[in-house]
C-alpha positions as CSV (number, residue, x, y, z in Angstrom):
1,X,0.0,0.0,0.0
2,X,2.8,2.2,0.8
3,X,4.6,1.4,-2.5
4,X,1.4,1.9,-4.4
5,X,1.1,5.5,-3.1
6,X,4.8,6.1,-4.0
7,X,4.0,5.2,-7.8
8,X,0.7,7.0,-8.1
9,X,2.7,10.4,-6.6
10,X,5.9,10.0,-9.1
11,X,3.3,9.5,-11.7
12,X,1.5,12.8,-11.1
13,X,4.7,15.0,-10.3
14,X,6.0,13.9,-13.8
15,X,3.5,15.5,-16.3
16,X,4.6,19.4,-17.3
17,X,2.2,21.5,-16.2
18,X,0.5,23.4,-19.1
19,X,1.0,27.3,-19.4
20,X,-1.7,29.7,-20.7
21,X,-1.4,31.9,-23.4
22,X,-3.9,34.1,-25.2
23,X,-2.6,33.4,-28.6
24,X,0.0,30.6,-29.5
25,X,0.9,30.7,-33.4
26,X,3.0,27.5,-34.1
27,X,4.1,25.9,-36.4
28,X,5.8,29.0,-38.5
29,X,8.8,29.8,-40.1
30,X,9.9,32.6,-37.8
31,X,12.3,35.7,-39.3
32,X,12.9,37.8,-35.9
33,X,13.8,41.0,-37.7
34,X,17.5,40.9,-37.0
35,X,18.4,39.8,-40.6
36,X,19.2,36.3,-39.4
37,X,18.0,33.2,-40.9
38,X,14.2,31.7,-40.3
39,X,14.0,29.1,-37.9
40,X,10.7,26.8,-37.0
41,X,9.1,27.5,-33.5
42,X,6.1,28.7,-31.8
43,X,5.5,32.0,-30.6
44,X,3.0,32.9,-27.1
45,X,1.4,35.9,-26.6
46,X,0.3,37.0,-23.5
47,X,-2.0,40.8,-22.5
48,X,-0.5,41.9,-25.7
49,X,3.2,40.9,-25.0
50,X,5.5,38.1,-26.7
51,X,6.4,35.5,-23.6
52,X,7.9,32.6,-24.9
53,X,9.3,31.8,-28.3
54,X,10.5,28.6,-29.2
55,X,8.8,24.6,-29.5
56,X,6.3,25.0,-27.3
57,X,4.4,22.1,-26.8
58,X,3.7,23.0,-23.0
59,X,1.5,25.7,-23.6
60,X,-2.5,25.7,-24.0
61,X,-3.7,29.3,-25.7
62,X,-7.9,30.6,-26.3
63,X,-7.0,31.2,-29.7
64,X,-4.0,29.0,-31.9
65,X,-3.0,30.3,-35.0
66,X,-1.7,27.6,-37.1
67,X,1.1,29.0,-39.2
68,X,2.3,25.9,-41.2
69,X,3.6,26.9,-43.8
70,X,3.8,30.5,-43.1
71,X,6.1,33.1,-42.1
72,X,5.9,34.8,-38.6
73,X,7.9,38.1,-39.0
74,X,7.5,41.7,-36.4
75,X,4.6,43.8,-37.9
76,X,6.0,46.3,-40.2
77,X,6.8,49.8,-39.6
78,X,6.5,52.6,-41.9
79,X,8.1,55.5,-41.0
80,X,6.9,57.8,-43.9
81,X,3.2,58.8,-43.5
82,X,1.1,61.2,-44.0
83,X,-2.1,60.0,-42.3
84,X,-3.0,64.0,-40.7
85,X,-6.9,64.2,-41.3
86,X,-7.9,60.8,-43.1
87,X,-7.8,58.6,-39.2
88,X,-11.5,59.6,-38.6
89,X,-12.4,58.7,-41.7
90,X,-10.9,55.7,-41.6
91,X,-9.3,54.7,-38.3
92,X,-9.3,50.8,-39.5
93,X,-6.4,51.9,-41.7
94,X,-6.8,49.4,-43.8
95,X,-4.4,49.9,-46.7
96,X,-1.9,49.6,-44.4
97,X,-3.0,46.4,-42.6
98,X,-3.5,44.6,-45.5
99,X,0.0,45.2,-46.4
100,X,1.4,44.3,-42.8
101,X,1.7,47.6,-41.2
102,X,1.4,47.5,-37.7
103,X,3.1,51.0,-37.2
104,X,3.4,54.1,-38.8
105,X,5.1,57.4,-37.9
106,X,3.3,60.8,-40.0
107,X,4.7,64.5,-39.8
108,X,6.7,63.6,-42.3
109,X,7.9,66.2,-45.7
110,X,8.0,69.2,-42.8
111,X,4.0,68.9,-42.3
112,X,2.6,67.8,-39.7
113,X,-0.1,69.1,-36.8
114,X,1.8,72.0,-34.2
115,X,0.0,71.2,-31.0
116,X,1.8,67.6,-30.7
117,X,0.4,67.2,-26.8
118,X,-3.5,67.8,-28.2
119,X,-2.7,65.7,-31.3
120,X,-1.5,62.6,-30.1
121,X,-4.2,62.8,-27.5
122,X,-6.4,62.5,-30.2
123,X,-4.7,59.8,-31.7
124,X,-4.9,58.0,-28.1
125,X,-9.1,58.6,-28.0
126,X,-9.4,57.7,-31.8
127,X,-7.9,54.4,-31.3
128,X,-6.4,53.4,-34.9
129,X,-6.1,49.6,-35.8
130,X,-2.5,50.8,-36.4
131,X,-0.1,52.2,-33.8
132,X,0.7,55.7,-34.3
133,X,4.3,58.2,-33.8
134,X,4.9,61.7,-35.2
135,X,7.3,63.9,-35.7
136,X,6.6,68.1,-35.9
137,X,6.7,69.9,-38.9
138,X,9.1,72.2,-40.1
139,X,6.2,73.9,-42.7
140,X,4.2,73.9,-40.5
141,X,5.6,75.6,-37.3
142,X,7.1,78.1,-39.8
143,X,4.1,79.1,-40.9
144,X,2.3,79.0,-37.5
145,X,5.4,81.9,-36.8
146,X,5.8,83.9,-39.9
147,X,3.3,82.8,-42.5
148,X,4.3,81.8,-46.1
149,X,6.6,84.6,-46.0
150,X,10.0,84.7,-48.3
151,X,12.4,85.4,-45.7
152,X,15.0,85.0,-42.8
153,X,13.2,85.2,-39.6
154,X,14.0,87.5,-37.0
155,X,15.5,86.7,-33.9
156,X,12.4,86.5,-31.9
157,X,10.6,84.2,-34.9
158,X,13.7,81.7,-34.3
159,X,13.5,81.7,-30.9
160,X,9.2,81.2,-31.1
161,X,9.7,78.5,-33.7
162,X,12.6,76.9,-31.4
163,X,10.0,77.2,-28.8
164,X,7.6,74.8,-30.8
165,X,10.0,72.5,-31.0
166,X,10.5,71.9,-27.8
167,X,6.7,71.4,-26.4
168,X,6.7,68.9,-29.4
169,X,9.4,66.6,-28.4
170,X,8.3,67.2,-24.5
171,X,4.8,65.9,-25.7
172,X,6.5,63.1,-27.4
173,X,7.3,64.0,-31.3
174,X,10.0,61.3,-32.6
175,X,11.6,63.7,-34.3
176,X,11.9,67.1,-36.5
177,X,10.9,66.8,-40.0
178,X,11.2,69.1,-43.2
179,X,9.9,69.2,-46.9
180,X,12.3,71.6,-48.0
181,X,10.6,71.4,-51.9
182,X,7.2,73.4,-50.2
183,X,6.7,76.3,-49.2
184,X,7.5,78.1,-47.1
185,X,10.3,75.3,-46.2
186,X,11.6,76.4,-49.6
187,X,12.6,79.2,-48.3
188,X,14.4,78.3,-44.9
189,X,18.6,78.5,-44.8
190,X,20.1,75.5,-43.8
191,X,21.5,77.8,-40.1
192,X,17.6,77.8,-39.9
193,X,17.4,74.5,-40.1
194,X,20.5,73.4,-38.2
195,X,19.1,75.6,-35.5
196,X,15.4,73.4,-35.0
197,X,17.6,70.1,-35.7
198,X,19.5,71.3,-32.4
199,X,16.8,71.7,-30.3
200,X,15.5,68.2,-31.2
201,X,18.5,66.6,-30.8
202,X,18.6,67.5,-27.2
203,X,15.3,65.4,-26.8
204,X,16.8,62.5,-28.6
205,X,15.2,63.0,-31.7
206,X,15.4,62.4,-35.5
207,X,15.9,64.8,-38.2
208,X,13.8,63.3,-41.2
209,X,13.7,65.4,-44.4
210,X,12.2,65.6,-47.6
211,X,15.7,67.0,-48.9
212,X,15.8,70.4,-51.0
213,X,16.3,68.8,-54.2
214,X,15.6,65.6,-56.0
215,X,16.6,65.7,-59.5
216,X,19.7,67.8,-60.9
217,X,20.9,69.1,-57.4
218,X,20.2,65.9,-55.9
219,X,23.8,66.1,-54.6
220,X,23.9,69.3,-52.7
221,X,20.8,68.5,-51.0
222,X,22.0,65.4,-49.8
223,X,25.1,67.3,-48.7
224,X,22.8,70.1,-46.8
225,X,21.2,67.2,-44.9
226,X,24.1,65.8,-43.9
227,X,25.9,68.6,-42.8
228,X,22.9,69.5,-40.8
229,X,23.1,66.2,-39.0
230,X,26.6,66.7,-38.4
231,X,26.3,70.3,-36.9
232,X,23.6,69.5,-34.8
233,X,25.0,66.0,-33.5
234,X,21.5,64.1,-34.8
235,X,20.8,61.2,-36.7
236,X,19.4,62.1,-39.9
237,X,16.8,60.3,-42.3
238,X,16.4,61.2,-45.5
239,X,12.7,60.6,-47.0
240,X,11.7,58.5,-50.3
241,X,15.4,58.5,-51.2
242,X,15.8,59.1,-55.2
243,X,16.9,60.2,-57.9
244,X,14.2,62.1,-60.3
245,X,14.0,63.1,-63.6
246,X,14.7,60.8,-66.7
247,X,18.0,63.3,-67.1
248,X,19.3,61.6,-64.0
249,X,19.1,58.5,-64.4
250,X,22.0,56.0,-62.8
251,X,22.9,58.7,-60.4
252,X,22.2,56.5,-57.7
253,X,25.6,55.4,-57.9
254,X,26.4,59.0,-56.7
255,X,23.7,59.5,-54.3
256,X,24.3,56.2,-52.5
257,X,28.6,57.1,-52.7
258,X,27.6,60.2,-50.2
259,X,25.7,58.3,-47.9
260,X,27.9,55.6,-47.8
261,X,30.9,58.1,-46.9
262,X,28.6,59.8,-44.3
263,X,29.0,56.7,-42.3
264,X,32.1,56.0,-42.7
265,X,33.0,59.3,-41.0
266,X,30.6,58.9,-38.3
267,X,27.6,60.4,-39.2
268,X,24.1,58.6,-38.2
269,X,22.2,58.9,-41.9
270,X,19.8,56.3,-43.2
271,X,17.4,56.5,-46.1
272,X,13.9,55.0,-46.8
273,X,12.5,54.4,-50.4
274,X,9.2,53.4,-52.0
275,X,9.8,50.8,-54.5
276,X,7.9,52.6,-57.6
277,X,9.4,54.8,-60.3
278,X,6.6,57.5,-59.8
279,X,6.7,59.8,-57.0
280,X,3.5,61.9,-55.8
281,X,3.0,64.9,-54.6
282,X,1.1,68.5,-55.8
283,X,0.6,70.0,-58.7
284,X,2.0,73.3,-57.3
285,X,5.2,71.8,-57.1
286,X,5.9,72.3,-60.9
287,X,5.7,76.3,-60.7
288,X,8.6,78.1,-59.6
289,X,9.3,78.8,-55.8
290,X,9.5,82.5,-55.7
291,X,5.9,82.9,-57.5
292,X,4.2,81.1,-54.1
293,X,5.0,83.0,-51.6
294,X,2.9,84.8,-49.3
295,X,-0.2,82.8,-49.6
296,X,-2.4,81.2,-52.3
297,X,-4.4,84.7,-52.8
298,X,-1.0,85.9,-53.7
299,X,0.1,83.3,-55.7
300,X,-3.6,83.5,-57.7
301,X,-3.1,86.9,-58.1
302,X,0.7,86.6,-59.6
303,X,-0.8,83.9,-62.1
304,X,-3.2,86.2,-63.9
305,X,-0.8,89.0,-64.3
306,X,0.1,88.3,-68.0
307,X,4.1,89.1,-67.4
308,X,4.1,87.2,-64.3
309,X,2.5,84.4,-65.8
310,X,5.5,84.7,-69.3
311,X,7.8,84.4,-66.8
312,X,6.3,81.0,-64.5
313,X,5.5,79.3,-67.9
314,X,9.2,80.5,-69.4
315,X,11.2,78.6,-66.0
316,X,8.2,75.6,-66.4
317,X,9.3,74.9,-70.2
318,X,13.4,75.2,-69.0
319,X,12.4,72.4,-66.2
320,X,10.6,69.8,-68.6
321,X,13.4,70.7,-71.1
322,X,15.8,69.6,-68.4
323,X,13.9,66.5,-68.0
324,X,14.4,65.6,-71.7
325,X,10.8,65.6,-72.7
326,X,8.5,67.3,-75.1
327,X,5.0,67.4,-72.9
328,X,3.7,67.1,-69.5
329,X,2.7,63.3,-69.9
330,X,4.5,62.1,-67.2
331,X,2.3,64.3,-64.7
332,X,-0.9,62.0,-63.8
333,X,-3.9,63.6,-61.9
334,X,-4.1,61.9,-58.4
335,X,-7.3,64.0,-57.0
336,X,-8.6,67.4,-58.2
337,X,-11.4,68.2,-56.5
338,X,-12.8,71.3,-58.4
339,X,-13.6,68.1,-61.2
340,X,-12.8,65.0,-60.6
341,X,-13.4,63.9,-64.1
342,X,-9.7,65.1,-64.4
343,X,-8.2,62.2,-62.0
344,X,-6.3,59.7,-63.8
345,X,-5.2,61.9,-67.0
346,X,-1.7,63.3,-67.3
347,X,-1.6,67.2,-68.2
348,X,-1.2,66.5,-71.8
349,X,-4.3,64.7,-72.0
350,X,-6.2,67.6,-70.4
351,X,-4.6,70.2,-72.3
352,X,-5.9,68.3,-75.0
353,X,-9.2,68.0,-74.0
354,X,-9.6,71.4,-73.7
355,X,-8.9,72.1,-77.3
356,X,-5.9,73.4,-76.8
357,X,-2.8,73.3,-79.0
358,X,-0.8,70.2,-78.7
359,X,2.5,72.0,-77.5
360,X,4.2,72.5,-73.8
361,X,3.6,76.0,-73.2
362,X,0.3,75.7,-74.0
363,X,0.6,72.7,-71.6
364,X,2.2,74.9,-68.8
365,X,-0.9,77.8,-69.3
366,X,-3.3,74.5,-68.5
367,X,-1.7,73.7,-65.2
368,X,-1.7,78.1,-64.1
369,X,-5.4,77.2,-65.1
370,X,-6.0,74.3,-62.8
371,X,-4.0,75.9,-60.6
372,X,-6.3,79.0,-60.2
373,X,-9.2,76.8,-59.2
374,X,-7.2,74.4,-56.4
375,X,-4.0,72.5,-56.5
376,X,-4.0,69.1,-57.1
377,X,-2.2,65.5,-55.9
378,X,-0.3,64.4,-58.6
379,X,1.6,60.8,-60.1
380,X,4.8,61.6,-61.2
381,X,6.5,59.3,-63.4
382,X,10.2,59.8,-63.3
383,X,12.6,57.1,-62.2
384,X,14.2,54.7,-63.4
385,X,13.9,50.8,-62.4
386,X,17.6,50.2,-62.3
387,X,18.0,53.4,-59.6
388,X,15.3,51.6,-57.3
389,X,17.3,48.1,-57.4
390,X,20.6,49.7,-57.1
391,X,18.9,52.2,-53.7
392,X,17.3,49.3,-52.4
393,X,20.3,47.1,-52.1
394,X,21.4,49.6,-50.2
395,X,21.4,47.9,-46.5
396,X,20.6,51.1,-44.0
397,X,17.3,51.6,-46.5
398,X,13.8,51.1,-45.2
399,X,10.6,51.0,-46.8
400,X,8.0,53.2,-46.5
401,X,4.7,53.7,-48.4
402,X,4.3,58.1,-48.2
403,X,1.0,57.8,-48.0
404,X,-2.1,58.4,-46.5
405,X,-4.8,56.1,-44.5
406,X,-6.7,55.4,-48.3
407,X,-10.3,55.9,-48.4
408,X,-11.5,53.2,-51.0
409,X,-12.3,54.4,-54.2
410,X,-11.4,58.1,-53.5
411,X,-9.4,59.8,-56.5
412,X,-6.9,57.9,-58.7
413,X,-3.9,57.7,-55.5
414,X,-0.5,56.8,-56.1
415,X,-0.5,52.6,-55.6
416,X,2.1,52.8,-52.9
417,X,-0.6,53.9,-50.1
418,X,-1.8,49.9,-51.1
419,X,1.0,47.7,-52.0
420,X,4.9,49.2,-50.9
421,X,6.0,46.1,-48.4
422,X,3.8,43.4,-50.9
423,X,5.8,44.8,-53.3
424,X,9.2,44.7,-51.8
425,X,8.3,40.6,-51.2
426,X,6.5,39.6,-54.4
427,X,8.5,41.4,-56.7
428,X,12.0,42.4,-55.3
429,X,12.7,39.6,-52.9
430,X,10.4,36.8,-54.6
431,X,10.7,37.6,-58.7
432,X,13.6,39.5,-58.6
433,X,15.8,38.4,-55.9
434,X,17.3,41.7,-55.4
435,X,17.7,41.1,-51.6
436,X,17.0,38.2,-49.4
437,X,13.7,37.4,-47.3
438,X,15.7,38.2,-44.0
439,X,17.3,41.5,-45.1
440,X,13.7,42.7,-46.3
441,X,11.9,41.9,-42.9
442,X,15.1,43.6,-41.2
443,X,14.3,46.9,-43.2
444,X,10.7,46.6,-42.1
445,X,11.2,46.0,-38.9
446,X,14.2,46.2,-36.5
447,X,16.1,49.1,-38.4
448,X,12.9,51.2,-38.4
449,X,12.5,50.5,-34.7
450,X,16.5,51.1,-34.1
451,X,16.2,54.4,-35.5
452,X,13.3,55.5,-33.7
453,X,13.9,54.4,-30.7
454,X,11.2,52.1,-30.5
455,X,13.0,50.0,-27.7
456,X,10.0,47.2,-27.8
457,X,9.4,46.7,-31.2
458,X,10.6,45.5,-34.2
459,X,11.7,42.2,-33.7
460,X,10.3,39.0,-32.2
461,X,11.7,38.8,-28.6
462,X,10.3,38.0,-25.2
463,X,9.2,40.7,-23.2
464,X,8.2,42.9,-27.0
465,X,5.0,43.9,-28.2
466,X,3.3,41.6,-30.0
467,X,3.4,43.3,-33.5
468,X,3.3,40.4,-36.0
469,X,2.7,39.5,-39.3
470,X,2.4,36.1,-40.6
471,X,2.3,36.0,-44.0
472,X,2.7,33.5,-47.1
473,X,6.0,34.5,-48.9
474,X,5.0,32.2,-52.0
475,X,1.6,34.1,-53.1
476,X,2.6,37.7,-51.3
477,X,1.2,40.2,-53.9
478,X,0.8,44.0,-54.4
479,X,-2.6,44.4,-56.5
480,X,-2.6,48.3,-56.7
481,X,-1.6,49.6,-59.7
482,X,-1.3,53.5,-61.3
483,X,-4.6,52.4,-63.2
484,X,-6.1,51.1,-60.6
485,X,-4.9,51.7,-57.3
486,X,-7.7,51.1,-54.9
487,X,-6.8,47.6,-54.3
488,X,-5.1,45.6,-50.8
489,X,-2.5,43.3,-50.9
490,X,-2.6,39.5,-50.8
491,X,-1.0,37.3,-48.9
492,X,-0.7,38.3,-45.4
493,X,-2.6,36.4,-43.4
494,X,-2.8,37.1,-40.0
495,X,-2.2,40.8,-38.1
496,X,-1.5,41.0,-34.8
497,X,-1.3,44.6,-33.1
498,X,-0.4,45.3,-29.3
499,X,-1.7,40.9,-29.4
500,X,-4.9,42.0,-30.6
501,X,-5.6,39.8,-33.8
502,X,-6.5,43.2,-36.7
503,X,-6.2,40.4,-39.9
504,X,-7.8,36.6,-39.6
505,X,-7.2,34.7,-42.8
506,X,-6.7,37.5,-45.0
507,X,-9.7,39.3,-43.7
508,X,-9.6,42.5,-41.1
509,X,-11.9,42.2,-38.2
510,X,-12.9,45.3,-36.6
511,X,-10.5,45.6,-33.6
512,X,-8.5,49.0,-33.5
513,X,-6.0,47.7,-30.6
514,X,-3.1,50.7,-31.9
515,X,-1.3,52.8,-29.1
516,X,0.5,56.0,-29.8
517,X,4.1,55.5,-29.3
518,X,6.2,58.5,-28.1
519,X,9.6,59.9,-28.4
520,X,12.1,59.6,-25.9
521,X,12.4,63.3,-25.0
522,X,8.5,63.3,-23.7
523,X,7.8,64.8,-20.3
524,X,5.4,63.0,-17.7
């Protein structure tokens, strides 16, 4: 009898006991985010949090994803956005679910909201299915300060403006951003500049810009952006990094030569691309600087001065001439709203519809006239596919979409707001095999993360959020195109934000589990 007690005890004491989880997905191929190698296992997820990765067979969950023959990889993070007045209208953020994005960072191109605190408090109430950073605009807090004006500022404007600054990193801005191609950014000196980047920097910030120049002076802006970093002691990112304008093609290989030597002399600059050969941005952008200052009531009354007007459409003609083209066909219509019949058509189309003769200066008096009415978000086509290959081997690149939260159907968008990390693994890793599964996921992922300072995110470690994507690498698919954009990417599977499950089966459920995620400079 004793004996028999003895057995039934060394019996009991032997079985594991089971530990709960909320969500177990096994069976996976998991890519961490570091850039190393996949590796089976199982990954646990407990009140939003990873707590055990490995073979797990001790563990029961209330929901088990099964991820045979799937990849688990961190959730995405894009960290060029512009999401600033479409998260009511959409706070499922869908496009960027679809295609894996579990994080995005807006403010970007030197626009951005001024009141940070009362901004990201609304991001907080909203709830987004995504989770949510910001940096503060340069644009913007120059215009808050001095307007559209064509100037130095005073004294007191830099010290107001350096004021801004600072409540926006002590409410939790990630960084300082500028979009030194719109106004009134245009018209900022890099000491201006340098000044802003300073103040951020002593928050522990980023200075992200949409450099000065993209196409022939593509060079000197990248030098002005470095040399801003380097003065201010601040790691610098330099937005949708390219090379525009069919004159310029395969100057990548310079581009990428200055970044490279950057680093090597101790300089903290990485780059982020879209993987498309059309950029998009506003119409306005194609008329000469000086003629936009002051406001748009200004600028509308410049345009319909007849020698004003010679003079816009005189530097517009020199600029396409530059670009080696006859006509204004590579500029597409994204969204005009005075008539939306427009979206989809290039400028030479319209020009032509209107009756007008078939040459570029007539061409040029068509966009003044749109112009007059509203500006408008344009497609431009302008890069070349061996520039994108050549940037996005580049291994301190990350992706990011420069888009908006898409609301379905609205205007003819640029496809990137739909497809940018599909695109990177169907076409570039998967077709293509221009990099490797691993190094793509890094660039999503933990380099994003690194640079932001997002200490919890961005790869797939115990004790980290539970951002993941698991996703089939075989069928991964960007379905957006320039034609028609307004359609989400295949192949992701399941979504998981802050552990709360945002894409079952390729289908997004309702939950909007997002947090806002502040810079390290905040203040309690």
């Amino acid at each position: 009898m004793k004996y028999g007690w003895l057995i039934v005890l060394l019996f009991t004491t032997s079985l594991p006991a089971q530990k709960l989880a909320d969500i177990l997905i096994t069976h996976g191929k998991i890519i961490d985010g570091s850039g190393n190698p996949w590796f089976y296992g199982d990954i646990a997820i407990k009140n939003g949090i990873i707590i055990d990765i490995g073979q797990l067979t001790d563990y029961t969950a209330t929901t088990t994803i099964d991820a045979t023959g799937l990849y688990i990889a961190p959730g995405f993070i894009d960290v060029h956005t512009h999401i600033e007045g479409d998260e009511v209208k959409n706070p499922l953020a869908a496009n960027f679910i679809y295609d894996g994005v579990t994080t995005v960072i807006t403010g970007n191109c030197g626009l951005s909201k001024v009141d940070t605190k009362a901004y990201l408090y609304f991001l907080d109430s909203l709830h987004l299915a995504v989770n949510s950073a910001t940096l503060i605009g340069h644009n913007d807090i120059r215009k808050a300060v001095m307007g559209r004006a064509n100037r130095p500022p005073t004294a007191d404007e830099l010290t107001q403006m350096e004021q801004l600054v600072t409540q926006a990193m002590q409410s939790g801005a990630v960084g300082l951003s500028t979009g030194l191609i719109y106004i009134p950014g245009t018209y900022a000196s890099t000491a201006e500049i340098t000044a802003l980047a300073k103040v951020c920097a002593q928050y522990n910030g980023v200075y992200t810009t949409h450099m000065r120049y993209e196409g022939d002076s593509v060079l000197y802006a990248i030098q002005e952006a470095l040399a801003i970093g380097k003065a201010a002691n601040i790691p610098v990112e330099i937005s949708h990094f390219k090379v525009s304008g069919q004159n310029n093609w395969g100057r990548s290989k310079e581009t990428l030569a200055l970044i490279q030597q950057a680093r090597q002399e101790g300089i903290d600059v990485t780059i982020d691309q879209y993987p498309y050969t059309a950029s998009s941005t506003s119409l306005s952008t194609l008329l000469p600087d000086w003629v936009q200052s002051d406001g748009e009531d200004s600028l509308r009354t410049r345009l319909q001065n007849p020698t004003i007007a010679a003079m816009v459409k005189k530097q517009m003609l020199a600029s396409l001439q530059k670009r080696k083209l006859a006509h204004y066909s590579y500029a597409f219509v994204a969204n005009y709203p005075p008539d939306t019949t427009l979206n989809g058509k290039n400028i030479e189309a319209i020009n032509l519809l209107w009756h007008r003769k078939h040459t570029a200066i007539s061409e040029a008096q068509t966009v003044i006239d749109l112009l007059l009415k509203s500006d408008a978000g344009m497609v431009f086509h302008g890069m070349s596919e061996e520039d994108i290959n050549r940037i996005m081997q580049y291994p301190f690149n990350m992706f990011a979409s420069d888009a908006s939260i898409r609301i379905l159907y609205a205007g003819i968008p640029h496809p990137r707001g739909y497809g940018t990390n599909a695109r990177v693994l169907g076409k570039y890793v998967r077709e293509q095999q221009i990099i490797t599964l691993e190094e793509a996921i890094r660039r999503m992922t933990s380099l994003p993360a690194q640079k932001y300072h997002f200490t919890n995110r961005g790869l797939l470690r115990t004790g980290f959020a539970a951002d993941i994507v698991v996703f089939n690498a075989d069928t991964v698919s960007d379905l957006s195109t320039y034609q028609k954009p307004h359609q989400y990417s295949t192949g992701f599977q399941y979504i998981l934000v802050n552990g709360a499950i945002a894409l079952y089966n390729g289908k997004q459920t309702q939950l909007r589990n997002g947090k806002v995620l502040y810079g390290a400079g905040k203040k309690e």
